[in-house]
BALOBA-1460 file (C-alpha; in Angstrom, 3 decimals):
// residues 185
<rec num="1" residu="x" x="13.629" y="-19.680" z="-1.049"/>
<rec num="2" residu="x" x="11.019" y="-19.523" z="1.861"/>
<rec num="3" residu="x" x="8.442" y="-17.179" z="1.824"/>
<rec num="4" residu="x" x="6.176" y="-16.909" z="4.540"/>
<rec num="5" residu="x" x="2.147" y="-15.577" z="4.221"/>
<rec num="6" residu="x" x="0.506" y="-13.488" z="6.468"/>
<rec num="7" residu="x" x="-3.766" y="-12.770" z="6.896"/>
<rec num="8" residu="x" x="-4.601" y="-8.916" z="6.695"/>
<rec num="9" residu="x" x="-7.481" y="-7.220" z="7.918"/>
<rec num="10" residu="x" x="-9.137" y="-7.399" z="4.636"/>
<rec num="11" residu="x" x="-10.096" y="-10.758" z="4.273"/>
<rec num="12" residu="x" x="-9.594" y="-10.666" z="0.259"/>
<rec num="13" residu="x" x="-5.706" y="-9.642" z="0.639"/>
<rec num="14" residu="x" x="-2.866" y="-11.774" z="1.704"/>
<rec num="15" residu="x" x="0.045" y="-10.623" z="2.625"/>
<rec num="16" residu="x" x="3.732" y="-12.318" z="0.970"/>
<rec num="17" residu="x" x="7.033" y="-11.835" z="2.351"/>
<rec num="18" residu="x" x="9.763" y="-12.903" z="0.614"/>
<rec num="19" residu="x" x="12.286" y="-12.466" z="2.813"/>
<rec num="20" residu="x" x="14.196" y="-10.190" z="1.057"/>
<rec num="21" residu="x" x="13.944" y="-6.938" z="0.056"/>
<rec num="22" residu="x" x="10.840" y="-6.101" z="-2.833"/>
<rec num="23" residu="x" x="11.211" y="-1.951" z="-3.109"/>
<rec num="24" residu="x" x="13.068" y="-1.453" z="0.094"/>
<rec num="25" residu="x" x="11.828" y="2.481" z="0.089"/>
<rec num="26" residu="x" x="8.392" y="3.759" z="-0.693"/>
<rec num="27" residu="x" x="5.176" y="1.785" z="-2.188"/>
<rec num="28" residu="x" x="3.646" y="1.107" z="-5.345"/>
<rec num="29" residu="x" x="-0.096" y="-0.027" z="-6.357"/>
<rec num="30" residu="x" x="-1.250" y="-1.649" z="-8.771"/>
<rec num="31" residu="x" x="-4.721" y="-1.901" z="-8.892"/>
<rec num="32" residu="x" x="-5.120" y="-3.054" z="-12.725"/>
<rec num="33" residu="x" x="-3.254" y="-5.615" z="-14.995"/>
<rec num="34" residu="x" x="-3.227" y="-2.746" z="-17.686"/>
<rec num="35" residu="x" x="-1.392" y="-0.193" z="-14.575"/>
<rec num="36" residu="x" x="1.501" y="-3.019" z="-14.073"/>
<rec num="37" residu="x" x="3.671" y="-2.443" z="-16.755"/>
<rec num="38" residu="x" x="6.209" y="-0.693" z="-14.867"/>
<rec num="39" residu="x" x="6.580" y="-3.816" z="-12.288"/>
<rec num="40" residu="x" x="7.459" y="-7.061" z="-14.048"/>
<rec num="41" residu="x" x="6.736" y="-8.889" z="-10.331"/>
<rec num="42" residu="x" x="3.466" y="-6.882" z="-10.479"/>
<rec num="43" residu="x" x="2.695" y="-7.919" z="-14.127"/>
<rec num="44" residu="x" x="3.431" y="-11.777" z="-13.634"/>
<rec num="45" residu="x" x="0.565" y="-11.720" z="-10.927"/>
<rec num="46" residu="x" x="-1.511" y="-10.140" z="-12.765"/>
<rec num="47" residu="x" x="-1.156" y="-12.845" z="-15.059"/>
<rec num="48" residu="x" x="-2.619" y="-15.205" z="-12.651"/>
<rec num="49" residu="x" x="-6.787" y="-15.431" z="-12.858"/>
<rec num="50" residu="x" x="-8.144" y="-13.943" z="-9.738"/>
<rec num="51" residu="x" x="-5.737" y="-11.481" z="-9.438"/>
<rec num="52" residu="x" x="-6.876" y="-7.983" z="-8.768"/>
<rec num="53" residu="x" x="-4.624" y="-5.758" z="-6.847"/>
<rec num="54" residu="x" x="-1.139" y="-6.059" z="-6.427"/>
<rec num="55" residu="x" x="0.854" y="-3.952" z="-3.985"/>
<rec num="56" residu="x" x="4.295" y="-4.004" z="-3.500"/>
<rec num="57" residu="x" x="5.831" y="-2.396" z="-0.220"/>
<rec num="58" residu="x" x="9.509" y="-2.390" z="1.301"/>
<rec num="59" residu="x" x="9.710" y="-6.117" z="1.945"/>
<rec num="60" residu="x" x="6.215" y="-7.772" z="1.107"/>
<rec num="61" residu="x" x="3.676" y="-8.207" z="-1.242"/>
<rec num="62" residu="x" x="0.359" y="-7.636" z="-1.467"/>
<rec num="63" residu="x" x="-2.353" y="-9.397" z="-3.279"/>
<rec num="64" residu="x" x="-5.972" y="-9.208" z="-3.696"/>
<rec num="65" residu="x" x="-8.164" y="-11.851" z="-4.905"/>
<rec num="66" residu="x" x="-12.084" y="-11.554" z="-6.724"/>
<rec num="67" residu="x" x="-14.617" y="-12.822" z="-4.842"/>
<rec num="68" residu="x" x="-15.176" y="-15.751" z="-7.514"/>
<rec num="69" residu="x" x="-11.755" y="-17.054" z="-6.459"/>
<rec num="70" residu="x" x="-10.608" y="-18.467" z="-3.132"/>
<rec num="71" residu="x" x="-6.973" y="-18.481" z="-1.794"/>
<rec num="72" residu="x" x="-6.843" y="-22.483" z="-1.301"/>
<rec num="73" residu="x" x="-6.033" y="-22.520" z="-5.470"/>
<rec num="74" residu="x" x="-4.755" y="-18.888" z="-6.141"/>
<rec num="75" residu="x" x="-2.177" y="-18.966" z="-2.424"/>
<rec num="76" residu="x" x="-0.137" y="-21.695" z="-4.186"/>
<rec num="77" residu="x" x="0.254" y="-19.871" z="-7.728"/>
<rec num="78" residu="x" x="0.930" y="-16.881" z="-6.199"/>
<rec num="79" residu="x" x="3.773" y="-18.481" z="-3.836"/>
<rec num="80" residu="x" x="5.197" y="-19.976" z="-7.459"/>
<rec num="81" residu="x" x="5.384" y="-16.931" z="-9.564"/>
<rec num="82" residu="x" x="7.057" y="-14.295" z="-6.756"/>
<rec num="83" residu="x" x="9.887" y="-17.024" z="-6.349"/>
<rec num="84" residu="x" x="10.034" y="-17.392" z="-10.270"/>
<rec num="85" residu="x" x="10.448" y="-13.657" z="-9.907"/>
<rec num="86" residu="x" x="12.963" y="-13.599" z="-7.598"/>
<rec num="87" residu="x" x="15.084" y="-16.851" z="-9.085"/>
<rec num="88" residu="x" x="14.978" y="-15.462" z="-12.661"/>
<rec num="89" residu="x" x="16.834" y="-11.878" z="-11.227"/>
<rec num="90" residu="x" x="14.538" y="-9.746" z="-13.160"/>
<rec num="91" residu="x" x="13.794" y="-5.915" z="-11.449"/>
<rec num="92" residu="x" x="10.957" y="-5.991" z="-9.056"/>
<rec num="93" residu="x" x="10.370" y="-2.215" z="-11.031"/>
<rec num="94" residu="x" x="11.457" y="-1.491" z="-14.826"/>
<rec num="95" residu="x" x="11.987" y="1.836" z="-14.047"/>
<rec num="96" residu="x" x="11.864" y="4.810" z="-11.676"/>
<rec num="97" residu="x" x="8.681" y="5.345" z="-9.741"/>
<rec num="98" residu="x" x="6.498" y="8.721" z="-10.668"/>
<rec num="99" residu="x" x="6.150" y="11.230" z="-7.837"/>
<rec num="100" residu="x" x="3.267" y="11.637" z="-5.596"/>
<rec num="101" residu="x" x="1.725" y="15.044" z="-6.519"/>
<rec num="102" residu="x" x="0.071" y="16.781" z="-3.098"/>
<rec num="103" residu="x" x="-2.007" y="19.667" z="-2.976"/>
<rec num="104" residu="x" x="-0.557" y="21.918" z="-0.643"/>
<rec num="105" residu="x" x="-1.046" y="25.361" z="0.146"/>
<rec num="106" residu="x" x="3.161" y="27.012" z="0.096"/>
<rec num="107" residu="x" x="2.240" y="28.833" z="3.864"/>
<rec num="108" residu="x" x="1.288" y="25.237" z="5.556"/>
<rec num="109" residu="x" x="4.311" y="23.199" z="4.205"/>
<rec num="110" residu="x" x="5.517" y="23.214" z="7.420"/>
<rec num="111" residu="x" x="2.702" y="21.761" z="9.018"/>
<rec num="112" residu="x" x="2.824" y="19.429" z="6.236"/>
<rec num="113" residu="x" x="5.958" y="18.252" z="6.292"/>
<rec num="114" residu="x" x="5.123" y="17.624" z="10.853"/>
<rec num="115" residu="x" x="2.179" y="15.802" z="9.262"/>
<rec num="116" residu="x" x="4.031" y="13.695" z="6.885"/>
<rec num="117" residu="x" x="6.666" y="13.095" z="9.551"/>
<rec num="118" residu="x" x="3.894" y="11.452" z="11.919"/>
<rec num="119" residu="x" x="2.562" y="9.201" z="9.729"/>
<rec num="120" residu="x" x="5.920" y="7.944" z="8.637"/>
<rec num="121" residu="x" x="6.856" y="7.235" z="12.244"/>
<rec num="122" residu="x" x="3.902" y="6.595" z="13.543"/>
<rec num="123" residu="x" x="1.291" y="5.174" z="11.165"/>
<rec num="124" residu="x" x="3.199" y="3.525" z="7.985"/>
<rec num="125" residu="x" x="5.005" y="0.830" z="10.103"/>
<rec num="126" residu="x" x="1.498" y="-0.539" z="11.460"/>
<rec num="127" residu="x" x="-0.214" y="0.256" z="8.172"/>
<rec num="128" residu="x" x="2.676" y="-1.813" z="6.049"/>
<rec num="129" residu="x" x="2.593" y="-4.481" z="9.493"/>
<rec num="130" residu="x" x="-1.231" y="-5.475" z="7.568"/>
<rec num="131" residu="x" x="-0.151" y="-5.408" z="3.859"/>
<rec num="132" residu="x" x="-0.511" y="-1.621" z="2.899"/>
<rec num="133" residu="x" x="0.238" y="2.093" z="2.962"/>
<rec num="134" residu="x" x="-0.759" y="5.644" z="3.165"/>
<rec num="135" residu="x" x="0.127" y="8.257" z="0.941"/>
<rec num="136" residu="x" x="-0.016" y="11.555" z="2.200"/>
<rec num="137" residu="x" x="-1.824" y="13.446" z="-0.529"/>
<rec num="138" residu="x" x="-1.878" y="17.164" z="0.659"/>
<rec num="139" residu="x" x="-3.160" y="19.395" z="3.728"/>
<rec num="140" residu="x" x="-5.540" y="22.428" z="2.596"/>
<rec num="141" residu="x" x="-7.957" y="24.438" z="5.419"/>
<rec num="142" residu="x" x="-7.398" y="21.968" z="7.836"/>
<rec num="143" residu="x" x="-7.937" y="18.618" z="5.677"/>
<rec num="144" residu="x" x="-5.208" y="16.059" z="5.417"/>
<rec num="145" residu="x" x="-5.979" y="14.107" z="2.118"/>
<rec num="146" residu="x" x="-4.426" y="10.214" z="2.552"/>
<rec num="147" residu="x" x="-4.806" y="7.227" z="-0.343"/>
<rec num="148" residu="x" x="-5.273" y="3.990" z="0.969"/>
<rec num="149" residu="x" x="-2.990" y="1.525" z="-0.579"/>
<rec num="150" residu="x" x="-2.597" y="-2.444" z="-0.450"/>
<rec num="151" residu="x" x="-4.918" y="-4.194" z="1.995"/>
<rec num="152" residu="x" x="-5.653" y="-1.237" z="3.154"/>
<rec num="153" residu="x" x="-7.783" y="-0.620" z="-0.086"/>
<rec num="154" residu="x" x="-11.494" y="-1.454" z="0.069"/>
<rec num="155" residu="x" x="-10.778" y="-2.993" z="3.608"/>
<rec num="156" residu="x" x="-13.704" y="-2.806" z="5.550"/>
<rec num="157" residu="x" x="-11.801" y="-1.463" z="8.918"/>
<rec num="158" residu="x" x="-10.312" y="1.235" z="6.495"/>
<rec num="159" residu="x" x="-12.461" y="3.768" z="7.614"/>
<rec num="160" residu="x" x="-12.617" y="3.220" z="11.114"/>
<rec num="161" residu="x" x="-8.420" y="3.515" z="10.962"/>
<rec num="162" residu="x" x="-8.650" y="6.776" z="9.016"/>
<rec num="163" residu="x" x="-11.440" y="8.869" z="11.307"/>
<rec num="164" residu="x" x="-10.696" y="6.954" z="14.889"/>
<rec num="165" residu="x" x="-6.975" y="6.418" z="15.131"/>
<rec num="166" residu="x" x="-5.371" y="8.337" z="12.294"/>
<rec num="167" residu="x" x="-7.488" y="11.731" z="12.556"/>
<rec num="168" residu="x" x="-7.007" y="11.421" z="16.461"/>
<rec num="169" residu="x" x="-3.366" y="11.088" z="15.988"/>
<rec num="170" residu="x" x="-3.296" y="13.743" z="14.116"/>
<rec num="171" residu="x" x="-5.188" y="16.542" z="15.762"/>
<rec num="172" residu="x" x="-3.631" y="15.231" z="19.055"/>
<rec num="173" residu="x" x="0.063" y="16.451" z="17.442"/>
<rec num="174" residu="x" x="-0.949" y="18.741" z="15.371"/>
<rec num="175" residu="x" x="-3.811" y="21.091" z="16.154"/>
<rec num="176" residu="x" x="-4.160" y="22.717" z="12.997"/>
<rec num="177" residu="x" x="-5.246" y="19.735" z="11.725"/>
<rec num="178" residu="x" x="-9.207" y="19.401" z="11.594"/>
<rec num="179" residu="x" x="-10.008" y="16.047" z="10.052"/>
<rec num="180" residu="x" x="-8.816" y="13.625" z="7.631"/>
<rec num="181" residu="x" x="-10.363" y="12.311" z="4.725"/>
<rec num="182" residu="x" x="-9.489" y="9.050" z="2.015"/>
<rec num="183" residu="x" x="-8.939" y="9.849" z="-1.676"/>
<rec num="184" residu="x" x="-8.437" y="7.902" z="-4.596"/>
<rec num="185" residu="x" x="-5.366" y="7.602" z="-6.364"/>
């Protein structure tokens, strides 16, 4: 089994691809040993020191490092346990994911659902291309509410992606839209 590494913008996350599917559809973030339980792959990571996100997306994964620790010792245990993973056959999820609540007033769920629909197409794909995702999270009085997953959390160009090119993408497509704004899980 090969699997190749790739640098994100956040220089504390590297990006793992296994070269095979991980979830294949949808995301999941784990940013505590304790929150891992439903992700054995997440959970043996965890188990490495250093380890303090894990994110798992359609075909990579995601891990974030503590600054005491540098990727020269942690790269090479983290290589080792995702093909342990894979060569054991165990799930890469125990069981079925939860479902994203969003906060959405009934008469804009159509303006929602355009919203939604534009950052799947438009914004995921690059998003996932640097080791993360974006959750839609709800649309109320002109506010689109996204969480920042993966490399994406706590990565200092995170903010600069959400106001300059996701809000202009946005309220280019969709003029009811007004601005954007991060929240947490």
């Amino acid at each position: 089994m090969f699997i190749e590494t790739d640098v994100t913008p956040n220089p504390a996350t590297l990006k793992f691809l296994p070269g095979r599917e991980v979830l294949g559809q949808g995301s999941a973030d784990f940013d505590a040993a304790d929150a891992a339980a439903a992700s054995p792959l997440a959970e043996a990571l965890f188990a490495l020191p250093g380890v303090v996100r894990v994110f798992l997306g359609a075909d990579f994964v995601s891990v974030t490092r503590d600054d005491g620790t540098e990727w020269t010792s942690l790269k090479p245990q983290v290589l080792g346990a995702i093909m342990e993973h894979y060569l054991s056959g165990r799930p890469v999820m125990a069981g079925a994911q939860a479902e994203v609540d969003e906060d959405v007033d009934p008469a804009d769920r159509e303006i929602a659902d355009q919203i939604k629909e534009l950052l799947d197409m438009r914004v995921r794909p690059a998003v996932a291309g640097d080791g993360g995702d974006i959750v839609f999270r709800g649309f109320r009085d002109g506010i689109v509410s996204l969480h920042m997953q993966g490399a994406c959390s706590g990565c200092p160009s995170s903010t600069a992606t959400l106001k300059m090119g996701i809000e202009n993408l946005l309220k280019h497509y969709v003029p009811e839209v007004k601005s954007v704004r991060q929240v947490m899980a």
